[in-house]
KOLZA-58623 format. One record per residue (C-alpha): residue in three letters; chain; y, z, x. Coordinates in pm, whole numbers. Example, Ala and Ser with C-alpha at 12.3 -4.5 7.8 and 13.67 -1.06 7.14 Angstrom:
// KOLZA-58623
lomi = ala	tordren = A	v = -450	w = 780	u = 1230
lomi = ser	tordren = A	v = -106	w = 714	u = 1367
This chain:
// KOLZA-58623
lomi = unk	tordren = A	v = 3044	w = -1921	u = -2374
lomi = unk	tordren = A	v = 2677	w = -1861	u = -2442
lomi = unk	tordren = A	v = 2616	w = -1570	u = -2673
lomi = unk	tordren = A	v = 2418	w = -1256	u = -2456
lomi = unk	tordren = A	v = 2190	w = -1071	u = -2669
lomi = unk	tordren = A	v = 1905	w = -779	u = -2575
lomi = unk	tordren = A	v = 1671	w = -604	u = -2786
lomi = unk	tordren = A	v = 1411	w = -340	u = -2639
lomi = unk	tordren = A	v = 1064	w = -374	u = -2822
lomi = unk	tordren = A	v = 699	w = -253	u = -2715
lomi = unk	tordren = A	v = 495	w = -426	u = -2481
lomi = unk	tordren = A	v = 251	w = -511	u = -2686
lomi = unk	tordren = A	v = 480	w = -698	u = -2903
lomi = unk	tordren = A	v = 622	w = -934	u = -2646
lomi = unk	tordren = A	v = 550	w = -1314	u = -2742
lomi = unk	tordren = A	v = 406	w = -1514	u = -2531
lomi = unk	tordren = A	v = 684	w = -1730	u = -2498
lomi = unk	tordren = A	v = 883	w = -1414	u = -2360
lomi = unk	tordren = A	v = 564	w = -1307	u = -2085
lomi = unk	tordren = A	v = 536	w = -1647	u = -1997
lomi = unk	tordren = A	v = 973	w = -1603	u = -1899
lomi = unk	tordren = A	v = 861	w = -1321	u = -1727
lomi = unk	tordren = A	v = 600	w = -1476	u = -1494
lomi = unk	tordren = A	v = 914	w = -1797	u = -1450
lomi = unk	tordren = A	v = 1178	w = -1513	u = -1356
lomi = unk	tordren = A	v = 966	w = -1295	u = -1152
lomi = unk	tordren = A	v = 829	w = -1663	u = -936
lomi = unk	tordren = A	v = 1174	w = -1813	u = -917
lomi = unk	tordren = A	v = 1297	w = -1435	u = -711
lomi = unk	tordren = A	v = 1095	w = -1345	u = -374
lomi = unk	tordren = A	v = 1228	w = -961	u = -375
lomi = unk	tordren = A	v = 1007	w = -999	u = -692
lomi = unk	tordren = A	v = 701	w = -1076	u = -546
lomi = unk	tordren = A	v = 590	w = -676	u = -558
lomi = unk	tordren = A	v = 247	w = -633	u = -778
lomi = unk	tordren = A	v = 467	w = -370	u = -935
lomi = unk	tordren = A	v = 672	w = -649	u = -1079
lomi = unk	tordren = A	v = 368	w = -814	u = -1244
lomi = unk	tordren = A	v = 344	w = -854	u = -1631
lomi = unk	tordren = A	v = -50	w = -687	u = -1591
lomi = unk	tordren = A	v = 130	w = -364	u = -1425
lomi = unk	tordren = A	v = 271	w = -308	u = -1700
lomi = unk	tordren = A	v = 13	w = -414	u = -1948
lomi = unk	tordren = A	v = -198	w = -181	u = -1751
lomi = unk	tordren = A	v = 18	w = 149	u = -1805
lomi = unk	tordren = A	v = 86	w = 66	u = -2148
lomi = unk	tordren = A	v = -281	w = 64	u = -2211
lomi = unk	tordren = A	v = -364	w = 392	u = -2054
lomi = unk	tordren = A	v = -181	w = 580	u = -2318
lomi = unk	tordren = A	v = 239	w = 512	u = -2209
lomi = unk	tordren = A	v = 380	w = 383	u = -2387
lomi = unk	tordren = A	v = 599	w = 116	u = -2207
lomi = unk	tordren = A	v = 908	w = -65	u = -2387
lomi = unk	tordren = A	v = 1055	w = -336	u = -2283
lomi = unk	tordren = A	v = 1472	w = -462	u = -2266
lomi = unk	tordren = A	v = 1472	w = -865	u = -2293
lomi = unk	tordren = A	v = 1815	w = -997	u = -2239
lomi = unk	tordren = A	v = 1886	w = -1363	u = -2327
lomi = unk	tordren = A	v = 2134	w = -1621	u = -2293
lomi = unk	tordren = A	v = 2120	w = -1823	u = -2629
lomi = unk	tordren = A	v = 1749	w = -1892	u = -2713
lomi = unk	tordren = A	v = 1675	w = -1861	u = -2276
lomi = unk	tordren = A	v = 1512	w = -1541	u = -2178
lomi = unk	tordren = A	v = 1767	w = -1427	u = -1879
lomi = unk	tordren = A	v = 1620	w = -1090	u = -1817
lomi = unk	tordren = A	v = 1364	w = -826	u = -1863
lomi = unk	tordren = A	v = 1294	w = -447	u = -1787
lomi = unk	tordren = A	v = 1055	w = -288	u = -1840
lomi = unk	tordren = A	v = 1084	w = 82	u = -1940
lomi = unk	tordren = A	v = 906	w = 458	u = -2033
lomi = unk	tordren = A	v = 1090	w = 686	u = -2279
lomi = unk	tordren = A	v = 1090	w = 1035	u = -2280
lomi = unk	tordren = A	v = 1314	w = 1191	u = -2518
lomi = unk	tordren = A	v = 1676	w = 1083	u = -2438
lomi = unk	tordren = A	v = 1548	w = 992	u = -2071
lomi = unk	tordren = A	v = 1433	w = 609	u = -1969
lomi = unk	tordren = A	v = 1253	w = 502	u = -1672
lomi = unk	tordren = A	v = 1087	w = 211	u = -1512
lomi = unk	tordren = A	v = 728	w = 134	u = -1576
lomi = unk	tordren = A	v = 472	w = 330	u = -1430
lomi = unk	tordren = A	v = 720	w = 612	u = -1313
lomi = unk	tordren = A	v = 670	w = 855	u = -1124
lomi = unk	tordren = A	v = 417	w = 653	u = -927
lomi = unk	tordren = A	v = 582	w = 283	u = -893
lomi = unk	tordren = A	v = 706	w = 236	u = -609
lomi = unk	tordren = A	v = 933	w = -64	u = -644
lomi = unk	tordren = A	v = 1143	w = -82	u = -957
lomi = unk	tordren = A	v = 1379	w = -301	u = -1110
lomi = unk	tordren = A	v = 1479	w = -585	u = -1377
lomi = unk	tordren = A	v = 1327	w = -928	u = -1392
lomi = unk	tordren = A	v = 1545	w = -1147	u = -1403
lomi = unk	tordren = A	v = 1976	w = -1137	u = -1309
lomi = unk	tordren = A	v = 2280	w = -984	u = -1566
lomi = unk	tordren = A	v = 2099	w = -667	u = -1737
lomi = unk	tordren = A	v = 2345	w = -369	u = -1647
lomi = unk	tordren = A	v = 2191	w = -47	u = -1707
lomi = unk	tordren = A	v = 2503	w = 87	u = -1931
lomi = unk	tordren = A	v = 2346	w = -145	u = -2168
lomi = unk	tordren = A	v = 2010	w = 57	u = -2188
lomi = unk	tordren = A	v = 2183	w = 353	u = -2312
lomi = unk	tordren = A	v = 2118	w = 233	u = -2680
lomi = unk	tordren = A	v = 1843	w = 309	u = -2944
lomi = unk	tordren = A	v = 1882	w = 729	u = -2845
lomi = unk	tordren = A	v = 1842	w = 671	u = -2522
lomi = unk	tordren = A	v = 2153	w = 865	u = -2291
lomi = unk	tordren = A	v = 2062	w = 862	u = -1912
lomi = unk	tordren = A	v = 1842	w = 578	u = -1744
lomi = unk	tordren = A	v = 1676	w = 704	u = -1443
lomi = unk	tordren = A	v = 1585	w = 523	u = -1142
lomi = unk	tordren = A	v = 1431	w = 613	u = -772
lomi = unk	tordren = A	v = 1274	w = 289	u = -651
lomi = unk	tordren = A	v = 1494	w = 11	u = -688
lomi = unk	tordren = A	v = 1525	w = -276	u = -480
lomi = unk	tordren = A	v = 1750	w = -440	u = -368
lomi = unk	tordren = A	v = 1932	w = -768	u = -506
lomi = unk	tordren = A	v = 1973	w = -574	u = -852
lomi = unk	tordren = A	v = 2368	w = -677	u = -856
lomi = unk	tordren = A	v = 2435	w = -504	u = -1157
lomi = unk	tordren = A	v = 2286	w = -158	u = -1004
lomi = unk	tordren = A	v = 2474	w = -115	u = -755
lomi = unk	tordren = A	v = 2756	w = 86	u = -920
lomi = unk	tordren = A	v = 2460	w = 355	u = -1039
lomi = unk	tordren = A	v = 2332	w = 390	u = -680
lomi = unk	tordren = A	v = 2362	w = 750	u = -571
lomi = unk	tordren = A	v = 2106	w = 739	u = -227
lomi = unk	tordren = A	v = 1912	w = 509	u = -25
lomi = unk	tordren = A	v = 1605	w = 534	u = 179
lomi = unk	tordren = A	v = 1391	w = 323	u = 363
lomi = unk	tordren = A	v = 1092	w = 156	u = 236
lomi = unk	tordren = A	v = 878	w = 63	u = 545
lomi = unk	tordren = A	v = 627	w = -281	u = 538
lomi = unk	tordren = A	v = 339	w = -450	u = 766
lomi = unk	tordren = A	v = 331	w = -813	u = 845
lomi = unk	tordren = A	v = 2	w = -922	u = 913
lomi = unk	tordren = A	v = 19	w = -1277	u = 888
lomi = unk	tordren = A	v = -283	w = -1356	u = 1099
lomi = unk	tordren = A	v = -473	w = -1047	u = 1067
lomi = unk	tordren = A	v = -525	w = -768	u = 1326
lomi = unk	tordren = A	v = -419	w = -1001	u = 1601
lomi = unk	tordren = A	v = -86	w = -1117	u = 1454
lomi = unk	tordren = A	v = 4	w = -792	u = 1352
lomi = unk	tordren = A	v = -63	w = -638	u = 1694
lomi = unk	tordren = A	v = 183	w = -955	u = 1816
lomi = unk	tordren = A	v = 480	w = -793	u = 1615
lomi = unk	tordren = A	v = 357	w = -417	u = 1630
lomi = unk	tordren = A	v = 576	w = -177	u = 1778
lomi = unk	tordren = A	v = 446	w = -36	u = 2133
lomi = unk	tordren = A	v = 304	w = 263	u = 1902
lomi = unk	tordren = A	v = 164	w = 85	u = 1664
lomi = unk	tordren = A	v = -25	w = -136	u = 1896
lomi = unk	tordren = A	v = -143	w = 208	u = 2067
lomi = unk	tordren = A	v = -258	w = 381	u = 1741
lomi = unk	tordren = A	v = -488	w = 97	u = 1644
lomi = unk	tordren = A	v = -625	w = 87	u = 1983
lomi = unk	tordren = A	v = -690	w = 433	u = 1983
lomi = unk	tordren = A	v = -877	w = 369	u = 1617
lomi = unk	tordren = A	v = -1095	w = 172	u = 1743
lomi = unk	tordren = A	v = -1225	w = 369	u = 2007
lomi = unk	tordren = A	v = -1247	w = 694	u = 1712
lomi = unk	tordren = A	v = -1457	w = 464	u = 1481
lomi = unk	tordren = A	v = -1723	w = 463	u = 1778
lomi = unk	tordren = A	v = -1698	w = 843	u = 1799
lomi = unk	tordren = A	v = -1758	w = 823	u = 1401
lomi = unk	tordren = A	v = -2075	w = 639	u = 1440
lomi = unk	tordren = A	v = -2207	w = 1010	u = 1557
lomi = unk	tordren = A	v = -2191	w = 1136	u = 1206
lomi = unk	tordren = A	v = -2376	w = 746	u = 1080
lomi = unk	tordren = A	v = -2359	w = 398	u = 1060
lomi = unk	tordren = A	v = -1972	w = 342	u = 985
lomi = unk	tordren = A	v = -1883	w = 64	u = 719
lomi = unk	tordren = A	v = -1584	w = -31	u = 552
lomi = unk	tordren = A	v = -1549	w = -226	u = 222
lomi = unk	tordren = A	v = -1199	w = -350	u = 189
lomi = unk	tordren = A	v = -1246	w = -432	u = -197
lomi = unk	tordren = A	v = -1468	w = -142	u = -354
lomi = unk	tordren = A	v = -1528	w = -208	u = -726
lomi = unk	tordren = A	v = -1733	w = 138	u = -785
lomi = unk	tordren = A	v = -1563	w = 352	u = -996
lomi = unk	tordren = A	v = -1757	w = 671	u = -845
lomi = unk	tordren = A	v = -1579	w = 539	u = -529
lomi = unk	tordren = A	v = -1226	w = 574	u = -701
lomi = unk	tordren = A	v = -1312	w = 917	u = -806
lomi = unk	tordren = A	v = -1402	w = 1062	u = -472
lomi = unk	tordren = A	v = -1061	w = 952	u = -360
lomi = unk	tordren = A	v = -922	w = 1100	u = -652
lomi = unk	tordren = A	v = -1103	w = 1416	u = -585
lomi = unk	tordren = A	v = -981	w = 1434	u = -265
lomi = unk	tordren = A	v = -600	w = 1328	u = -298
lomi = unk	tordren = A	v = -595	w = 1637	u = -576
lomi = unk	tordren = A	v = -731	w = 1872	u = -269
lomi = unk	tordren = A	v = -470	w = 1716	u = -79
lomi = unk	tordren = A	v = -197	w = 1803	u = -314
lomi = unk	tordren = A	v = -279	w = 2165	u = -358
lomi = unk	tordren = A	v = -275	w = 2215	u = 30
lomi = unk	tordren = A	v = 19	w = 2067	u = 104
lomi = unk	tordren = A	v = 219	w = 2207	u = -232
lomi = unk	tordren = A	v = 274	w = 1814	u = -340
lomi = unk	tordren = A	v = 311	w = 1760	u = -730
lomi = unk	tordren = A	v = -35	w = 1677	u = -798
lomi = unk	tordren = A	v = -7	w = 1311	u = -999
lomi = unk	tordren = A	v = -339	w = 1313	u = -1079
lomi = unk	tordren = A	v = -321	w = 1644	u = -1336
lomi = unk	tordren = A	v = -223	w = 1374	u = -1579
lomi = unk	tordren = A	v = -519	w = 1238	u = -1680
lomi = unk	tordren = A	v = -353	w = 923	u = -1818
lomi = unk	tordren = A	v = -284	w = 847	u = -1430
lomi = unk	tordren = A	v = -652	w = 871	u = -1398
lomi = unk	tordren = A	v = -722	w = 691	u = -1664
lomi = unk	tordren = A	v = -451	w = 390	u = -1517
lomi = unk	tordren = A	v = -617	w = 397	u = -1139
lomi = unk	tordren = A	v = -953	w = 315	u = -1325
lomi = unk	tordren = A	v = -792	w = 73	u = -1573
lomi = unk	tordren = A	v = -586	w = -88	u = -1225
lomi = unk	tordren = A	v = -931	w = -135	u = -1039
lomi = unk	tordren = A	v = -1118	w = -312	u = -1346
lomi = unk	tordren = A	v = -871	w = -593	u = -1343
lomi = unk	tordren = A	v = -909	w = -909	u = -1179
lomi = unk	tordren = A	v = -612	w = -1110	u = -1281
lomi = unk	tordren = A	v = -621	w = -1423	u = -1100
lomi = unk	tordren = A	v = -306	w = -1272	u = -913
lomi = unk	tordren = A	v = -299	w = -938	u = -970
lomi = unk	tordren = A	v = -572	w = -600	u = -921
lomi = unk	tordren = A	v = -649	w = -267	u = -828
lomi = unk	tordren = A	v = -767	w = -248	u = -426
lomi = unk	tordren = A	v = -996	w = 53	u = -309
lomi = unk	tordren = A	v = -1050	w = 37	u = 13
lomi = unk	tordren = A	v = -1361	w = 306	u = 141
lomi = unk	tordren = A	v = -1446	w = 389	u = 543
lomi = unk	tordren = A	v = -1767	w = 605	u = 541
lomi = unk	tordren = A	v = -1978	w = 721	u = 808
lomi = unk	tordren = A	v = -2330	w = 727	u = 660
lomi = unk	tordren = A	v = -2298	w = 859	u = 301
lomi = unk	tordren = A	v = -1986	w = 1044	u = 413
lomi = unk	tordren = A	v = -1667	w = 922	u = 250
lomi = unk	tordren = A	v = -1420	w = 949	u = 605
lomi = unk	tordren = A	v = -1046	w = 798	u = 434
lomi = unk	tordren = A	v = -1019	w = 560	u = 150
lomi = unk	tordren = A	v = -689	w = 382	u = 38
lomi = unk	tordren = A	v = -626	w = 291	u = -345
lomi = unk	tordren = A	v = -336	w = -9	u = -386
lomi = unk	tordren = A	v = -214	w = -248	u = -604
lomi = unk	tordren = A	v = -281	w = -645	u = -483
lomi = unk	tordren = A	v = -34	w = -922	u = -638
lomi = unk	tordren = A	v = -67	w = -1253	u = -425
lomi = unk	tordren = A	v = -45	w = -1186	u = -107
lomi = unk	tordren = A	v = 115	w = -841	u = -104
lomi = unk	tordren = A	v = -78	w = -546	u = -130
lomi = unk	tordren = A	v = 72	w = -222	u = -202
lomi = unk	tordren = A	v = -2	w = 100	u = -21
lomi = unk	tordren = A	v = -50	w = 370	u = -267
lomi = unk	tordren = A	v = -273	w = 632	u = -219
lomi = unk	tordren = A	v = -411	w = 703	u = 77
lomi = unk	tordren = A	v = -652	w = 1029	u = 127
lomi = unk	tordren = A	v = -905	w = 1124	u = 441
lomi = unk	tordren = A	v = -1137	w = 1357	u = 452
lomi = unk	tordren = A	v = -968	w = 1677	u = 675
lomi = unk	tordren = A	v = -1300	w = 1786	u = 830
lomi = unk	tordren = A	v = -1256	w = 1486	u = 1052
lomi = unk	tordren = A	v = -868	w = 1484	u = 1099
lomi = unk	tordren = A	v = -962	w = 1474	u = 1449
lomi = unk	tordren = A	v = -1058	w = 1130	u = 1440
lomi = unk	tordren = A	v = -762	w = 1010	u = 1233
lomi = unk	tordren = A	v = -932	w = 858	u = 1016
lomi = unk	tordren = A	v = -644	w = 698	u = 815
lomi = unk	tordren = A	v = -543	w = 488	u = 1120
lomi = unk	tordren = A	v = -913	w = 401	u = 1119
lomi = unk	tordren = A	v = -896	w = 249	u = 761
lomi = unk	tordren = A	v = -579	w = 93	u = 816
lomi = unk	tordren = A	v = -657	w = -91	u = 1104
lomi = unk	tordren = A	v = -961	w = -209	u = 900
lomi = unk	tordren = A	v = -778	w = -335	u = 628
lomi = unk	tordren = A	v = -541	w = -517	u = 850
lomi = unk	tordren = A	v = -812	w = -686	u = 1008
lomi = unk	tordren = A	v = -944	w = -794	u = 672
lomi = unk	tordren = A	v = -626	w = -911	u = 536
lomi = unk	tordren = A	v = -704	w = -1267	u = 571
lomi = unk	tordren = A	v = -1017	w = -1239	u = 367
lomi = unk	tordren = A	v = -822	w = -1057	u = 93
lomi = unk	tordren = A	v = -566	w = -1329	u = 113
lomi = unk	tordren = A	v = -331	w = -1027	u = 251
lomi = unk	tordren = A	v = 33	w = -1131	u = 421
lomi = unk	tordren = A	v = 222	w = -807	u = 413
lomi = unk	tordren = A	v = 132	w = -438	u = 286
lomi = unk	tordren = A	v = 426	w = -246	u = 182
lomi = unk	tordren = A	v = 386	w = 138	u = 271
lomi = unk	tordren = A	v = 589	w = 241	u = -3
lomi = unk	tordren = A	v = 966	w = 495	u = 32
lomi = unk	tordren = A	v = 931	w = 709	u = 318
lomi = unk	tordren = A	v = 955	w = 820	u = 661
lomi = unk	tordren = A	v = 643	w = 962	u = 753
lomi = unk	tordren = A	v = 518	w = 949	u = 1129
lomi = unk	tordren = A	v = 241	w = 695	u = 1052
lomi = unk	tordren = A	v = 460	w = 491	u = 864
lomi = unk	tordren = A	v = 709	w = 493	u = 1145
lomi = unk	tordren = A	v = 411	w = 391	u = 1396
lomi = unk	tordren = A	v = 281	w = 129	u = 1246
lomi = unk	tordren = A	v = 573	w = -43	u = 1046
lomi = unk	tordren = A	v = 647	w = -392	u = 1187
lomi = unk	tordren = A	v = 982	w = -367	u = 969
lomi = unk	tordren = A	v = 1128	w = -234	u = 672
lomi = unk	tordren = A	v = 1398	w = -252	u = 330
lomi = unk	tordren = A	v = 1562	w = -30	u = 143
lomi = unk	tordren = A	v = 1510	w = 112	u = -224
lomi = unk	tordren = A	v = 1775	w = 269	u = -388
lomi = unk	tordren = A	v = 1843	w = 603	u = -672
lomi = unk	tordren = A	v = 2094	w = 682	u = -872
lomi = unk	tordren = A	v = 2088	w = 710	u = -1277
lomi = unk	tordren = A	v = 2294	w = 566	u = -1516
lomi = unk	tordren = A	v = 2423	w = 830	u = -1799
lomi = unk	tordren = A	v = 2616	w = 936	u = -2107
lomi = unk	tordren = A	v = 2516	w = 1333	u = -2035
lomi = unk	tordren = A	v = 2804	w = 1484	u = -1814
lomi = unk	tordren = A	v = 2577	w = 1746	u = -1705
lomi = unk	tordren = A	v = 2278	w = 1533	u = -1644
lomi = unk	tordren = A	v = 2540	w = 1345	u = -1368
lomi = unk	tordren = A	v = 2702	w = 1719	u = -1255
lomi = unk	tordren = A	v = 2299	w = 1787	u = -1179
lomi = unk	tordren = A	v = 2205	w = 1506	u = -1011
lomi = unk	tordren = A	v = 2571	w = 1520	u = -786
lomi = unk	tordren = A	v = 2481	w = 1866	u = -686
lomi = unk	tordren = A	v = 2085	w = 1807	u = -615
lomi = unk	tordren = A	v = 2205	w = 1482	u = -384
lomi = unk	tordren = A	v = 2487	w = 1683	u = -230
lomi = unk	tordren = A	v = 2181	w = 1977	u = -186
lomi = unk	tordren = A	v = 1927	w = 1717	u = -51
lomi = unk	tordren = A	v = 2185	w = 1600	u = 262
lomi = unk	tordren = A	v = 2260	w = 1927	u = 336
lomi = unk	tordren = A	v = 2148	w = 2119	u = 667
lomi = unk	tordren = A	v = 1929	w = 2356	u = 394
lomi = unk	tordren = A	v = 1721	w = 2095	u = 248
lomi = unk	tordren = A	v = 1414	w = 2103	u = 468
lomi = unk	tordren = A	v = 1391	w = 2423	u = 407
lomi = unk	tordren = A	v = 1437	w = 2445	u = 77
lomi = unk	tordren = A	v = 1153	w = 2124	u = 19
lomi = unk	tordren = A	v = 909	w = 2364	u = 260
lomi = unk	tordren = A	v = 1010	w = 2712	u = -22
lomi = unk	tordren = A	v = 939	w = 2452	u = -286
lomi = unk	tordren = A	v = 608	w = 2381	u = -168
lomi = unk	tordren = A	v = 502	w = 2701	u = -155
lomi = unk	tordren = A	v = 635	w = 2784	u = -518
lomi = unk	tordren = A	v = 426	w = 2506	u = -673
């Protein structure tokens, strides 16, 4: 029997034998195909000041598996957490137990996807992760649209007309302005301290990443901002993550003085309509149920959380915030929770 071995090192020491096994692995699986999965993801958070590690499991001399990780004390956790919104190995046979090495005691995950075999006993919730097909642009996605969704976009193009009152309205579906990325910034931190949401932005490493994510142009692999403005007014804009033909839907922000318009159905049905150009086929929403996301969904998988752990009382917490979270008390307790932050 072939001898398994793993050893966790930092990203920037990975041969290129070993990203080049990553690029094979990550090709050769099509629940992969995620630009959160992409070697320049995590490249890209490793240069903004995380530092990422990375688990590489082989068979013999073969490369059968990577993961990459960010350490916190005793506490590891995919790449790019808490923003990625797909997580998982590279690769098949890497069981989490086997993270739990090097002073690290509880591996922590809240995005996984499926087909991660090894996982499953580790799994503690799953939720729905909702996606767009639109194969064929606006017209092939309204072909598979739910009755709603169809409706919405119709009802977004008749509200871009009504925008044209405030100035000319044009959309760039691939923004490279950097001012442009801090608007939306700007505005998704106003949008976090009205609705109570954990503002991800205070860390100004995850500025620093957005910025870092738009600058690259991998062949296969880049930051997307997306900007609808009426005149010089800035009306929704959509920051994602592009890898082939899957673009990732990450942070979304409109500007509240027109909510009448909804202007985030505006931009979307934009950026459907320029998928083609971008070389688009699907746009993954990201975990949640959110109304829009319901709407406009033409289907939808599953990502998984759970946590893998030598703490007892890390896995008594976690127990007793999942048994909290199904409970009958848990909307109400996310709505006091908003208010204390």
């Amino acid at each position: 029997m072939t001898p398994r071995t793993r050893e966790r090192k930092p990203f920037d020491a990975l041969s290129t034998a070993e990203l080049a096994a990553w690029t094979a692995l990550r090709a050769a699986d099509p629940l992969r195909d995620s630009p959160y999965f992409h070697p320049e993801f995590a490249a890209a958070v490793h240069r903004s000041g995380t530092p990422v590690h990375v688990v590489v499991e082989r068979a013999g001399a073969e490369v059968t598996a990577l993961l990459a990780l960010q350490i916190t004390g005793s506490v590891a956790r995919p790449v790019g957490w808490p923003g990625a919104d797909f997580q998982g190995p590279i690769g098949a046979g890497l069981s989490p137990r086997t993270l739990l090495t090097g002073g690290v005691r509880t591996f922590e995950f809240d995005h996984l996807v499926q087909g991660s075999v090894e996982f499953e006993p580790y799994i503690q919730s799953r939720r729905v992760s909702p996606f767009l097909d639109v194969t064929g642009g606006l017209d092939g996605y309204l072909g598979r649209a739910s009755r709603s969704g169809r409706d919405n976009m119709g009802q977004a193009r008749r509200r871009l007309r009504q925008a044209e009152r405030e100035g000319p309205v044009r959309f760039t579906a691939d923004d490279p302005d950097p001012a442009a990325l801090d608007e939306l910034i700007d505005q998704k931190r106003g949008q976090y301290r009205a609705t109570g949401a954990r503002d991800y932005f205070a860390d100004p490493r995850h500025r620093d990443l957005a910025h870092a994510l738009l600058k690259t142009r991998h062949a296969d692999f880049g930051g997307v901002l997306s900007t609808l403005r009426a005149g010089d007014r800035l009306l929704a804009a959509h920051f994602g993550l592009r890898s082939g033909p899957v673009l990732h839907w990450w942070f979304p922000v409109y500007d509240p003085a027109f909510s009448r318009l909804a202007p985030g159905w505006m931009l979307l049905r934009e950026l459907v309509s320029d998928a083609p150009a971008l070389g688009v086929g699907r746009i993954d929403l990201g975990r949640g149920e959110d109304e829009y996301k319901r709407r406009a969904k033409t289907g939808e998988t599953e990502v998984c959380q759970g946590l893998a752990s030598r703490d007892p009382l890390r896995l008594a917490r976690r127990r007793a915030l999942d048994a909290l979270r199904r409970s009958p008390f848990a909307p109400g307790l996310r709505r006091l929770a908003r208010k204390v932050r």
